[in-house]
C-alpha positions as CSV (number, residue, x, y, z in Angstrom):
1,X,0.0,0.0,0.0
2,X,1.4,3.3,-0.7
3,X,1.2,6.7,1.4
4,X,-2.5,7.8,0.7
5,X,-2.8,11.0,-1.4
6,X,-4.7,13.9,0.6
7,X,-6.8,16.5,-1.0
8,X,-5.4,20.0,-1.2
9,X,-7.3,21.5,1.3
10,X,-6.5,18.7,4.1
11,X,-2.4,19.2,3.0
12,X,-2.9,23.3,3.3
13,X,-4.7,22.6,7.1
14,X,-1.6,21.0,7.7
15,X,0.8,22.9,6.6
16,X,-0.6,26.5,7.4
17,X,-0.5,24.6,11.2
18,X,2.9,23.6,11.2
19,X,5.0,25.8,9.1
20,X,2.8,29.2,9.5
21,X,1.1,28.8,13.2
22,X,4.0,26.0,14.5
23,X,1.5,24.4,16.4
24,X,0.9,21.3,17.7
25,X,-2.8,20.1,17.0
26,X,-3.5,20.1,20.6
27,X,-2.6,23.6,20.6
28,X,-4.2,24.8,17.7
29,X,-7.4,23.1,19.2
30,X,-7.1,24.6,22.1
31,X,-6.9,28.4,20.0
32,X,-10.0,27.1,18.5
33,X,-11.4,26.2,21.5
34,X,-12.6,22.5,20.4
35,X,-11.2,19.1,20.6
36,X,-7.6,17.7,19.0
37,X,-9.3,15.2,17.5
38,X,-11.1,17.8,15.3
39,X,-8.3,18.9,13.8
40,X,-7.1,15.3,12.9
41,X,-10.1,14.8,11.3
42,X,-10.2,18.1,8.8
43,X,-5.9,16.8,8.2
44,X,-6.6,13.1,7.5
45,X,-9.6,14.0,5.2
46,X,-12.4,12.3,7.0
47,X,-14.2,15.6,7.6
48,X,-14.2,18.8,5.7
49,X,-14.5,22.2,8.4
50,X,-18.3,23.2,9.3
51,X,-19.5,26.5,8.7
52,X,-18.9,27.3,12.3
53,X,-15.4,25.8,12.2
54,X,-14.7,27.6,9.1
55,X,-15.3,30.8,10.8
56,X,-13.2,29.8,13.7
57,X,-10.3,29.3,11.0
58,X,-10.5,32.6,9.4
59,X,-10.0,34.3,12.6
60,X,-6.7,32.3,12.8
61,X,-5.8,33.2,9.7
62,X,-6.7,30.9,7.0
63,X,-9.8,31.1,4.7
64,X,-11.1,27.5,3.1
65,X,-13.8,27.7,0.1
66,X,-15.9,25.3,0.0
67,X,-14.3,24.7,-3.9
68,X,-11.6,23.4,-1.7
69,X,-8.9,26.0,-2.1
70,X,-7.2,27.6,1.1
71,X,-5.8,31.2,1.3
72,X,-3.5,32.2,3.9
73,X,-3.9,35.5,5.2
């Protein structure tokens, strides 16, 4: 089995975490104010960010459309 391949917007959660925030994702969850696991989730690409969560993201400083692109602001 090889590596499985993520969508863009599930690599660009990741990386705007580590390389841009350099936060763990128990610390980013805790910004965020909800639960590690969350953040797995949107990473591995078993959930796509709510609304709500979506909002919560912005104000941290990244914007996802729902066409799946991310913008770092």
């Amino acid at each position: 089995m090889g590596r499985r391949q993520f969508p863009p917007i599930y690599d660009q959660i990741r990386t705007w975490r580590k390389k841009t925030l350099k936060l763990s994702q128990a610390k980013l969850a805790a910004k965020l104010g909800i639960h590690p696991s969350t953040i797995w989730y949107w990473e591995s690409g078993r959930k796509v960010p709510s609304f709500l969560a979506n909002e919560l993201l912005k104000k941290a400083g990244l914007y996802i459309q729902r066409n799946e692109e991310c913008k770092i602001n």
